[in-house]
DSSP file (Angstrom, degrees, kcal/mol; ACC not computed):
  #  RESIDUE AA STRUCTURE BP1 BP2  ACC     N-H-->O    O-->H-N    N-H-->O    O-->H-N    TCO  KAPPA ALPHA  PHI   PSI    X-CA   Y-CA   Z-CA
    1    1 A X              0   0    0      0, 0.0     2,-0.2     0, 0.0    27,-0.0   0.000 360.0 360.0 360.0 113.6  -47.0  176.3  193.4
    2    2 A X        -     0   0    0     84,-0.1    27,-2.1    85,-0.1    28,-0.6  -0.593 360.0-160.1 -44.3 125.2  -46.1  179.9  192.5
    3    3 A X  E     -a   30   0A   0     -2,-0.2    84,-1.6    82,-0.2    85,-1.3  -0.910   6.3-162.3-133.3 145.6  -47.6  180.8  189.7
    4    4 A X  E     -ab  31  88A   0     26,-2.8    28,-2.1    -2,-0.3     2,-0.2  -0.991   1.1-162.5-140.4 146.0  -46.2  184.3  187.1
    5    5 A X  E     +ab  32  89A   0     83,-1.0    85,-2.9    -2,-0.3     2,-0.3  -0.752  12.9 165.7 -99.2 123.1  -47.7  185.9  184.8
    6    6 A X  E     -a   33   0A   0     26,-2.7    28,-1.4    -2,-0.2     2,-0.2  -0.841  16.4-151.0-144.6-169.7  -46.3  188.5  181.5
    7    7 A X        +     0   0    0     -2,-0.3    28,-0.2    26,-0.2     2,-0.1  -0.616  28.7 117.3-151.8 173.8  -47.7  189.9  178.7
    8    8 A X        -     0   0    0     -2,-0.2    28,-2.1    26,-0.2    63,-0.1  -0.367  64.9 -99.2 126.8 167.7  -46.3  191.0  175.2
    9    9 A X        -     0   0    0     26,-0.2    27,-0.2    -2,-0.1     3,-0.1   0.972  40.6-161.0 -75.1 -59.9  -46.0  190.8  171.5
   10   10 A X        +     0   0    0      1,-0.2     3,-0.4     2,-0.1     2,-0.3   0.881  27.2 172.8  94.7  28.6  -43.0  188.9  172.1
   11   11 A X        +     0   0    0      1,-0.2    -1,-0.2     2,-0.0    -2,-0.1  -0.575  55.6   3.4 -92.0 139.0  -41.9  189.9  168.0
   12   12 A X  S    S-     0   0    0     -2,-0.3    -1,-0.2    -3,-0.1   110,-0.1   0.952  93.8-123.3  39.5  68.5  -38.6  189.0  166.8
   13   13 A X        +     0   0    0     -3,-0.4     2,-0.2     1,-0.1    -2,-0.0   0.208  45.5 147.3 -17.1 129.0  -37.2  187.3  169.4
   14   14 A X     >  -     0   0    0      1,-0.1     4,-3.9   103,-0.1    -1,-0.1  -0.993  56.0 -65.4-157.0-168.9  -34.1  188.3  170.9
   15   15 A X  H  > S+     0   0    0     -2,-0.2     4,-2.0     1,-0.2     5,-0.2   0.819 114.9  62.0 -59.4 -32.2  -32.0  188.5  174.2
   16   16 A X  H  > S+     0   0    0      1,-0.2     4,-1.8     2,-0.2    -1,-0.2   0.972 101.7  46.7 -29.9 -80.6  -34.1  190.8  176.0
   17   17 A X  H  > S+     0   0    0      2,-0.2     4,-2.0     3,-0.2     5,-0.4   0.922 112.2  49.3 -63.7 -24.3  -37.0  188.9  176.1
   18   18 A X  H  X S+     0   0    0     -4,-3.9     4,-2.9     2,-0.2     5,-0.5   0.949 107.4  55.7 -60.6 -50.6  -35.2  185.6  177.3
   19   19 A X  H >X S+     0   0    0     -4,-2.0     4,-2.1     1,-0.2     3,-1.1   0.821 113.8  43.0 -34.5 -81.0  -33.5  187.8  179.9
   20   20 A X  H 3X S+     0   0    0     -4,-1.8     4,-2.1     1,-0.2     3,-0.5   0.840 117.3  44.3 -25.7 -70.8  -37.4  188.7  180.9
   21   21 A X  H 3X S+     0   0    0     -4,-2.0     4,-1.9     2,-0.2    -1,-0.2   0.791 111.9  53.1 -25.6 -49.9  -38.7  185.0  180.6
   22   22 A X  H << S+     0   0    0     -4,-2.9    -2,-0.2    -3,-1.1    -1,-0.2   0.776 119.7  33.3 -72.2 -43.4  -35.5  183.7  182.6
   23   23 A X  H >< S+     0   0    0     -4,-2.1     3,-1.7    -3,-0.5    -2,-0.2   0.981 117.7  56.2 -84.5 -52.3  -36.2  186.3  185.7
   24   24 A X  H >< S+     0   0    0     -4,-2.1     3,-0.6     1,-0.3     2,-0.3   0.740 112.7  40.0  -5.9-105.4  -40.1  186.1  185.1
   25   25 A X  T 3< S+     0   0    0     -4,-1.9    -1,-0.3     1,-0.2     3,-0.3   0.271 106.4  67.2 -38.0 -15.0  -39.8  182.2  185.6
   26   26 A X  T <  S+     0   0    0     -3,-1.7    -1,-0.2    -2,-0.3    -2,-0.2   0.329  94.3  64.8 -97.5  -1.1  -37.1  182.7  188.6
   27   27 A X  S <  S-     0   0    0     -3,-0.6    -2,-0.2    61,-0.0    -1,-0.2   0.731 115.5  -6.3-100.0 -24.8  -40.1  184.2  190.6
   28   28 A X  S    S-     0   0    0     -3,-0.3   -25,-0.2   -26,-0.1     3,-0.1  -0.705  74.2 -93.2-155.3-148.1  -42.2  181.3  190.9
   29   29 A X  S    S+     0   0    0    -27,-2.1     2,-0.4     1,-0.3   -26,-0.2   0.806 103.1  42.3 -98.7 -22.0  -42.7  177.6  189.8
   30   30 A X  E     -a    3   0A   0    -28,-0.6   -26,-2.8     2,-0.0     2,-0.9  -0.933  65.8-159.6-136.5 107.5  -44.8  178.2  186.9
   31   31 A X  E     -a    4   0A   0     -2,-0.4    35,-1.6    33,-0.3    36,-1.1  -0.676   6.5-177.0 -97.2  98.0  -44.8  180.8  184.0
   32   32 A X  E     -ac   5  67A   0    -28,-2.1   -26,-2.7    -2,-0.9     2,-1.5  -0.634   6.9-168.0 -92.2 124.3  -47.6  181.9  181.6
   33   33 A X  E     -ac   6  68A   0     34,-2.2     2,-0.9    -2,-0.8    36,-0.5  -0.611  12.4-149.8-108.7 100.6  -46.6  184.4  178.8
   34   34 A X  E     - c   0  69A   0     -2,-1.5     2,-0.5   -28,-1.4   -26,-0.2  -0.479  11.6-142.2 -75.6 142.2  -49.7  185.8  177.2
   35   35 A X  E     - c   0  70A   0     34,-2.7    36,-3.1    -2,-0.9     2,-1.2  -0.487  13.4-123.3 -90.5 115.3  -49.0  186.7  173.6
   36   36 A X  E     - c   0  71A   0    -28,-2.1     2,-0.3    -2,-0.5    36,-0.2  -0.596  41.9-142.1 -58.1  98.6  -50.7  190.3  171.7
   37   37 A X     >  -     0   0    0     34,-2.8     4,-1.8    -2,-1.2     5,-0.4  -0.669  22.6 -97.5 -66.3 140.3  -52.6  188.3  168.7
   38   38 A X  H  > S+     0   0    0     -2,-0.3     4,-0.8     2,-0.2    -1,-0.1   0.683 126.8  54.8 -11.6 -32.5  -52.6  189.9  165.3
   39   39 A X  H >> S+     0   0    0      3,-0.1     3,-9.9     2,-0.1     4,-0.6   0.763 112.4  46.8 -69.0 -74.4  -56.0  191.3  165.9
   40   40 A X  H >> S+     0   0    0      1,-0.3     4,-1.5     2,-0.3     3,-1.0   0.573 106.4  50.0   3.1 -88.9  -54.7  192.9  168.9
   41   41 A X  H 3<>S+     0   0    0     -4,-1.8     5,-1.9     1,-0.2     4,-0.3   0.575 103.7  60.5 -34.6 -29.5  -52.0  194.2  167.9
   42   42 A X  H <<5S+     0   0    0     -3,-9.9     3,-0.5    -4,-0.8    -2,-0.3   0.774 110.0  52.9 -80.2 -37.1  -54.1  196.0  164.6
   43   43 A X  H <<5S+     0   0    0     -3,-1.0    -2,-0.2    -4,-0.6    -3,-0.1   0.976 106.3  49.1 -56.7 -45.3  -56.0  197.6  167.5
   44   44 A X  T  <5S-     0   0    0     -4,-1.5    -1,-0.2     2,-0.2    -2,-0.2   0.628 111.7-116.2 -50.0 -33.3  -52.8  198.8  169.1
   45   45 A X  T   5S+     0   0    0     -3,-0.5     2,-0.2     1,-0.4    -3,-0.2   0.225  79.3 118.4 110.7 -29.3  -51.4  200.4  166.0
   46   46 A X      < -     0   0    0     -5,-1.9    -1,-0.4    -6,-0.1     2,-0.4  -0.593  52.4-153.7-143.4 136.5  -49.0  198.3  166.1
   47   47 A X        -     0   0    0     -2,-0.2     2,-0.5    -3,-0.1    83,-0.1  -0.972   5.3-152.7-119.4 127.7  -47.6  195.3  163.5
   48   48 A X        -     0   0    0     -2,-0.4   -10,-0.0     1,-0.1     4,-0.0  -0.745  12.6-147.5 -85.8 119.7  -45.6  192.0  164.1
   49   49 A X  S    S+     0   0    0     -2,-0.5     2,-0.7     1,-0.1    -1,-0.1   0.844  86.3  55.5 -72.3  -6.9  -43.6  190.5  161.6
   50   50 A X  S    S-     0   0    0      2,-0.0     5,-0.1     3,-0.0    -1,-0.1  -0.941  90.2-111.7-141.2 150.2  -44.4  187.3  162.8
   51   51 A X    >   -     0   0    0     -2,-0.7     3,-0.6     3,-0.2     4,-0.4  -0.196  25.5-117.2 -73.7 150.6  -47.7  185.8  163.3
   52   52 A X  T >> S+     0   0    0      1,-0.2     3,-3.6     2,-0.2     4,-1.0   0.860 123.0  52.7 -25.4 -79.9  -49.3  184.9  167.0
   53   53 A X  H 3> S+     0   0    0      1,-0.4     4,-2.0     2,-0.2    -1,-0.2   0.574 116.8  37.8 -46.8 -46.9  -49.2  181.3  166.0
   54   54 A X  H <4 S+     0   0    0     -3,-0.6    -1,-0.4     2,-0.3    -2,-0.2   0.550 116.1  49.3 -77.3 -20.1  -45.3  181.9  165.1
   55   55 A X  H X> S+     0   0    0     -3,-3.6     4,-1.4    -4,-0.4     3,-1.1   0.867 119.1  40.5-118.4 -61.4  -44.6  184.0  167.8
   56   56 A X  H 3X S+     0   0    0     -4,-1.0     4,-2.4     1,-0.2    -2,-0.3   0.812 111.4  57.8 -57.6 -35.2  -46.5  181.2  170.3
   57   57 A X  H 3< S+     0   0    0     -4,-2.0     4,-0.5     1,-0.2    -1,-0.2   0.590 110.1  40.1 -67.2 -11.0  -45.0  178.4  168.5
   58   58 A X  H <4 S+     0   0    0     -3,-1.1    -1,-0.2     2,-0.2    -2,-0.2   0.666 111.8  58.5-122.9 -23.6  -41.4  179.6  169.2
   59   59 A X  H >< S+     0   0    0     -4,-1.4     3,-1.9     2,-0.2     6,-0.3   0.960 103.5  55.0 -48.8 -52.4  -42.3  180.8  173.1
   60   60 A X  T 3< S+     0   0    0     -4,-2.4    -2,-0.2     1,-0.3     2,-0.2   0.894  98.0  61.1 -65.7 -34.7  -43.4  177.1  173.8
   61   61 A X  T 3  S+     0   0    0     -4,-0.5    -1,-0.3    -5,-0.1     2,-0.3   0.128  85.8  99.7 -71.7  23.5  -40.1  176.1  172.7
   62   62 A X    <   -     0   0    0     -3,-1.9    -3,-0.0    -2,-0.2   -44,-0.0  -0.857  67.8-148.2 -35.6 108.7  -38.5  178.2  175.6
   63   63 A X  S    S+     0   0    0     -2,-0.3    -3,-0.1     1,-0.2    -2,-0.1   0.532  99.7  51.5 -97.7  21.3  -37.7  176.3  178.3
   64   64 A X  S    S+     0   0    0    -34,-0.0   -33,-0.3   -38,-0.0    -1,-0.2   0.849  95.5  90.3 -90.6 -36.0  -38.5  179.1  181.1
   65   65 A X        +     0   0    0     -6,-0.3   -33,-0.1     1,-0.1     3,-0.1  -0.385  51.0 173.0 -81.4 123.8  -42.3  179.5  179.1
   66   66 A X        +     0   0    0    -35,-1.6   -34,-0.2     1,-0.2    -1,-0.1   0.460  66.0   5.4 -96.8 -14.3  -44.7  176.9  180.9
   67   67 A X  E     -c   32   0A   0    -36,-1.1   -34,-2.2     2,-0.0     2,-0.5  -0.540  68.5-150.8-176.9 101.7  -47.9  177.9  179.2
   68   68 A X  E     +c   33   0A   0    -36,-0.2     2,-0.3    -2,-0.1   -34,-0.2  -0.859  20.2 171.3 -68.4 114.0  -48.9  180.4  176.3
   69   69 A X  E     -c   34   0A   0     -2,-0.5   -34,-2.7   -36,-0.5     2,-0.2  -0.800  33.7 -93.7-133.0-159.6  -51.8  182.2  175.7
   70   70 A X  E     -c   35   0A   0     -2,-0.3     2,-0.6   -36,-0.2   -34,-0.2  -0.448  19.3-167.8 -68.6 128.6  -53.7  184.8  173.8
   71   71 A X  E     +c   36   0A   0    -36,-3.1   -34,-2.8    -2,-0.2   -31,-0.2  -0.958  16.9 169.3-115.7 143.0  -53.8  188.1  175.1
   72   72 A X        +     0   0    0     -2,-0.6     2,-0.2   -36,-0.2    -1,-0.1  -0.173  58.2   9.2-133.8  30.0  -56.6  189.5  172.9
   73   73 A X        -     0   0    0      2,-0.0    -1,-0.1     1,-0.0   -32,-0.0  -0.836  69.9-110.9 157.6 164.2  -57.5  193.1  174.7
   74   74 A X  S    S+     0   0    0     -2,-0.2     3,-0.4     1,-0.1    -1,-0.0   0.348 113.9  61.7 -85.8 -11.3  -56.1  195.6  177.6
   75   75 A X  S >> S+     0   0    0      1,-0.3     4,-0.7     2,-0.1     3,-0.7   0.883  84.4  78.6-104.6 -29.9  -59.2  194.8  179.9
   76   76 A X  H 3> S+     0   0    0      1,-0.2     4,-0.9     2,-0.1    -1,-0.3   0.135  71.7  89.8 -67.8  15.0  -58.4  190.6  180.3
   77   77 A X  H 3> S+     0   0    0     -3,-0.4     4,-5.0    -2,-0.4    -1,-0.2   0.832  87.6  42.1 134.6 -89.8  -55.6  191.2  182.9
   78   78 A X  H <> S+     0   0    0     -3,-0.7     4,-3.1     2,-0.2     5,-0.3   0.957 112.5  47.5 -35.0 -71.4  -57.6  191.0  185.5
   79   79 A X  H  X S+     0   0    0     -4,-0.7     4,-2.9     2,-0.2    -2,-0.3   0.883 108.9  58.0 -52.5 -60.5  -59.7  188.2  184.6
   80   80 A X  H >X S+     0   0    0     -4,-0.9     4,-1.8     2,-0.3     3,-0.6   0.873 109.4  50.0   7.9 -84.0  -56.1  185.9  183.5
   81   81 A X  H >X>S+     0   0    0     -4,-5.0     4,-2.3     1,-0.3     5,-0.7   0.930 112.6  44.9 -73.6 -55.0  -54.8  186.5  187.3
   82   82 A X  H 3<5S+     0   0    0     -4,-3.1    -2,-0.3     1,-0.2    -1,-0.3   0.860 117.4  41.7 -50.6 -42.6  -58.0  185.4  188.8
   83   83 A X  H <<5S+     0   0    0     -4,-2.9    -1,-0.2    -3,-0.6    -3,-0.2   0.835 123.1  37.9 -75.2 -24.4  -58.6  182.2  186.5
   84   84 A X  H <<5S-     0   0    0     -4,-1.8    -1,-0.2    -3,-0.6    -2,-0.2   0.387 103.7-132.2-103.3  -8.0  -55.1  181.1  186.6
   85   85 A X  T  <5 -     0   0    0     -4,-2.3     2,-0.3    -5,-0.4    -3,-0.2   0.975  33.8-172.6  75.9  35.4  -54.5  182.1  190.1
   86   86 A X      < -     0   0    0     -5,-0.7    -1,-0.2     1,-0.2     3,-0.1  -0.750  26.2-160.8-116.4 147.2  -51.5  183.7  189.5
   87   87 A X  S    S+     0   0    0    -84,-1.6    20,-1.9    -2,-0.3     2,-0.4   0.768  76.5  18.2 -84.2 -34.2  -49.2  185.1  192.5
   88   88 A X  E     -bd   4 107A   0    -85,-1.3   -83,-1.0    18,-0.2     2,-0.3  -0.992  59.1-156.0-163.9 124.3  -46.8  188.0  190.4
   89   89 A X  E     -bd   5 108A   0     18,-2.1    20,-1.1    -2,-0.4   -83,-0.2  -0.995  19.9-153.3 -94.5 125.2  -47.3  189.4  187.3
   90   90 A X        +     0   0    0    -85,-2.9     2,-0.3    -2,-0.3    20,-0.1  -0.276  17.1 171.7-131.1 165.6  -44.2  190.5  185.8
   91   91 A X        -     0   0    0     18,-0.2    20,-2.7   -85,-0.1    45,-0.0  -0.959  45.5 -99.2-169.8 154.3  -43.2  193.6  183.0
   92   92 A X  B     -e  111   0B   0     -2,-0.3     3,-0.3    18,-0.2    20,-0.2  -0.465  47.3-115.4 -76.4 168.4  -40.3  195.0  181.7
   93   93 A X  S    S+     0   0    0     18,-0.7     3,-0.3    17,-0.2    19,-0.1   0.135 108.5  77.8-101.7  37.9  -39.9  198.5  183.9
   94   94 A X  S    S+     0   0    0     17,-0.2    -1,-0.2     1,-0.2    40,-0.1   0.210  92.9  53.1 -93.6  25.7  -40.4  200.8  181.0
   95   95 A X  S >  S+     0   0    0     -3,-0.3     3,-1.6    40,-0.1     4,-0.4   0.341  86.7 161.9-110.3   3.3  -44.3  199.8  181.6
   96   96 A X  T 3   -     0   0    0     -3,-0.3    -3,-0.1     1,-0.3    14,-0.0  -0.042  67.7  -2.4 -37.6 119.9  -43.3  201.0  185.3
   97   97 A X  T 3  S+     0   0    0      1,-0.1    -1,-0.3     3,-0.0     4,-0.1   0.735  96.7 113.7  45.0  27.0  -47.0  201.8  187.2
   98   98 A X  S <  S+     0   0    0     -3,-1.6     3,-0.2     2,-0.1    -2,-0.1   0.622  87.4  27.4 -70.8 -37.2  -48.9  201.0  184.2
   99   99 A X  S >  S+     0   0    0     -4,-0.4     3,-1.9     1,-0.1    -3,-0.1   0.247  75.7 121.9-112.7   1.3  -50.4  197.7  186.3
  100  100 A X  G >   +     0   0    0      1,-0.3     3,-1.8     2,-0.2    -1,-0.1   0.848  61.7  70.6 -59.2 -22.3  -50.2  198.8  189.4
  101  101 A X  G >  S+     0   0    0      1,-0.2     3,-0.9    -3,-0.2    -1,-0.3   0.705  83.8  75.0 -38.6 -28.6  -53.8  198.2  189.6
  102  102 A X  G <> S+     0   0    0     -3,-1.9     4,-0.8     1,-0.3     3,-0.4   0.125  72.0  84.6 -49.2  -6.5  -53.1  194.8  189.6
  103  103 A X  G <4 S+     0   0    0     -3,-1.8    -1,-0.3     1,-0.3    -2,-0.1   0.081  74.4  64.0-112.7  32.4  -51.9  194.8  193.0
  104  104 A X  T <4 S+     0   0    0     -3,-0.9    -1,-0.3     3,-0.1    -2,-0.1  -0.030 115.7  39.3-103.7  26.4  -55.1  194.4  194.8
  105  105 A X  T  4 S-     0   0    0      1,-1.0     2,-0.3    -3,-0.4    -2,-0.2   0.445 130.8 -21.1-142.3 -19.1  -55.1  190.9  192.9
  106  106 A X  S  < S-     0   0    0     -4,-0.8    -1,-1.0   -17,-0.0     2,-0.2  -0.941  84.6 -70.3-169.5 169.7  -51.2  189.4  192.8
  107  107 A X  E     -d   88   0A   0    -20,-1.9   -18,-2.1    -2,-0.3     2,-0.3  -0.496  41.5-136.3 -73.2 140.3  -47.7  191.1  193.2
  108  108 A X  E     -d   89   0A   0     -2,-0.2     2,-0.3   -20,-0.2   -18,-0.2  -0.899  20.4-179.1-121.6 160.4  -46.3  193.1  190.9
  109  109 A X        -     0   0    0    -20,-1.1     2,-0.8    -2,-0.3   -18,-0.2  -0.996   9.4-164.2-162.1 123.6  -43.1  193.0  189.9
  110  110 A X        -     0   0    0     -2,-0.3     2,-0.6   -20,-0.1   -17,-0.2  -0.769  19.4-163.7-126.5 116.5  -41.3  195.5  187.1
  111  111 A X  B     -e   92   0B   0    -20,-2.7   -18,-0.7    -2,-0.8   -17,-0.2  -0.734  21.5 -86.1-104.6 142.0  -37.9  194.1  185.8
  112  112 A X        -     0   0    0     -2,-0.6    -1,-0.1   -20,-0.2     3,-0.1  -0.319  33.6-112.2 -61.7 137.1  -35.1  195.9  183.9
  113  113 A X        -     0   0    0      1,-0.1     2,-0.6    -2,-0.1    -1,-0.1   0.226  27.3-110.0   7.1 123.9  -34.8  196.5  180.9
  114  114 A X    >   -     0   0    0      3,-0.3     3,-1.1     1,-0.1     2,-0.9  -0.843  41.6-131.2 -88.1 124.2  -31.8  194.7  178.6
  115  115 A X  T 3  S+     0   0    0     -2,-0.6    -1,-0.1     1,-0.2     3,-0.1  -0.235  85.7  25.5 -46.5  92.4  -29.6  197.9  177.9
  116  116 A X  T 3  S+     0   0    0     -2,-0.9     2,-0.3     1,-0.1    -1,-0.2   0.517 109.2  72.0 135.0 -26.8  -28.9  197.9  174.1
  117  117 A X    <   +     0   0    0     -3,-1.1     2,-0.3  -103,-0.0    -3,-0.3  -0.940  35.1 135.1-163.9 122.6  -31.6  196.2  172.8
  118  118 A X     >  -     0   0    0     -2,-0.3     4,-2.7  -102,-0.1     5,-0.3  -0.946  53.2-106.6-150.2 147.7  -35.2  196.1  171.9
  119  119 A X  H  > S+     0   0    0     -2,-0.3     4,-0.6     2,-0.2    -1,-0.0   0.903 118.7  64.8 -53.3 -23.8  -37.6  194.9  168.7
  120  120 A X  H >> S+     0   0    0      1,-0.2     3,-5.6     2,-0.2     4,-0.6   0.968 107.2  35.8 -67.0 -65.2  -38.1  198.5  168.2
  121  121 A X  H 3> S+     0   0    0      1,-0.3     4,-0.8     2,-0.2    -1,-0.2   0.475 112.5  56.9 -75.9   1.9  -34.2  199.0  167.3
  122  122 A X  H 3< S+     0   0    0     -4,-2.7    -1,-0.3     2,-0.1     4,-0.3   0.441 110.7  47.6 -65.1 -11.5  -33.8  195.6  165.5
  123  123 A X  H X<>S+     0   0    0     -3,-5.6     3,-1.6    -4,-0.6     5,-1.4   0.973 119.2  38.7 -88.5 -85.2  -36.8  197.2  163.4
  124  124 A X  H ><5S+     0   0    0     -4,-0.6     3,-2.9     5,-0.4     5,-0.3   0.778 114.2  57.1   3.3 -74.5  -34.7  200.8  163.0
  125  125 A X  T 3<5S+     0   0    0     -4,-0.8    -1,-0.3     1,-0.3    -2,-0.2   0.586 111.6  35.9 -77.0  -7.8  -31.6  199.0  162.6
  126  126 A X  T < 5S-     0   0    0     -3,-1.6    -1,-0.3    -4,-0.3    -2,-0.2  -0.195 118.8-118.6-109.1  22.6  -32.8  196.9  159.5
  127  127 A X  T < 5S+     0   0    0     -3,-2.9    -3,-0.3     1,-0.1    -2,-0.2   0.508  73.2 135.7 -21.0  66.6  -34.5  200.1  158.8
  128  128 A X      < -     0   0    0     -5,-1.4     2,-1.2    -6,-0.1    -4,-0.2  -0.246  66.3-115.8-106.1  63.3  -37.9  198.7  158.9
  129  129 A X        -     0   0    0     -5,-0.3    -5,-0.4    -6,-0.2    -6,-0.1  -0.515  36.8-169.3  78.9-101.7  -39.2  201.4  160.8
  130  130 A X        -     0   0    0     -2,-1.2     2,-0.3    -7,-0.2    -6,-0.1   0.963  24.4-106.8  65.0 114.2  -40.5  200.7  164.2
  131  131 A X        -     0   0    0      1,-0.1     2,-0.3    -8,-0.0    -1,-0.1  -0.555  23.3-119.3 -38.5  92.8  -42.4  202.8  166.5
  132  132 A X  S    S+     0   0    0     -2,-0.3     2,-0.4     1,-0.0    -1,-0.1   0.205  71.9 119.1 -72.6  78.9  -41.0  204.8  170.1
  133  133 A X  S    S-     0   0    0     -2,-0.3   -13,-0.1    -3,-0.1    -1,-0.0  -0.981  80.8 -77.1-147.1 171.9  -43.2  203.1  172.3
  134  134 A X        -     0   0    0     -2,-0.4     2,-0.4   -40,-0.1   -39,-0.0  -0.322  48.3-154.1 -66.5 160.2  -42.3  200.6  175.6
  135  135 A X              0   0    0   -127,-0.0   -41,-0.2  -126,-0.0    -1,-0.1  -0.999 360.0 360.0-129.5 108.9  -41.2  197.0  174.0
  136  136 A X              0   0    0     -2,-0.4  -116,-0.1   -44,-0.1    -2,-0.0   0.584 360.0 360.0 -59.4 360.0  -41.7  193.8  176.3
């Protein structure tokens, strides 16, 4: 079994991330999306309108998502491909060589972007703000 790997806040769903999920999951047999928890995310800077639990509760109902968990730090990466054994860890490409360390342990794999559309500029466009930084 192929096993893939992502990462993200994964806030205010929209077509972008399924498009991600849907090629993610297209890479192998088995897909784990780790999730930014609330703490996390307060490290980052960075706020979710909707809680982990909400944010995980509405991945698992995805039927490309095979397995949610927490991602709770920058440094668990590593450890997450070694315990789960996972072949390709996957990213949107404006993270482009952000992980490439990651390839003495699985394939890495950086997928475009959806043209048009991102959490930041559902945030902007409902003009609650939202920060210029990459969006999973």
């Amino acid at each position: 079994m192929k096993k893939v790997i992502t990462y993200g806040t994964f806030d205010l769903i929209h077509k972008g991330h399924i498009r991600l999920l849907k090629r993610a999951k297209a890479l192998g047999d088995h897909l784990t999306v780790c999730v930014s928890t609330d703490e996390f995310n307060a490290l980052k800077g960075k706020k979710a309108y909707t809680s982990y639990e909400d944010r995980k509760y509405i991945l698992e109902a995805i039927r490309y998502v095979d397995e949610v968990i927490p991602e709770k730090g920058w440094d668990q990466k590593i450890k997450d491909v070694e315990e789960r054994h996972i072949d390709t860890f996957v990213m949107g490409d404006d993270w482009k060589g952000k992980f490439d360390f990651l390839k003495d342990y699985c394939e890495v794999v950086y997928l475009p972007r959806t043209e048009g559309i991102s959490t930041t500029k559902i945030k902007r466009d409902l003009g609650l703000g939202g920060k210029d930084e990459p969006q999973k």
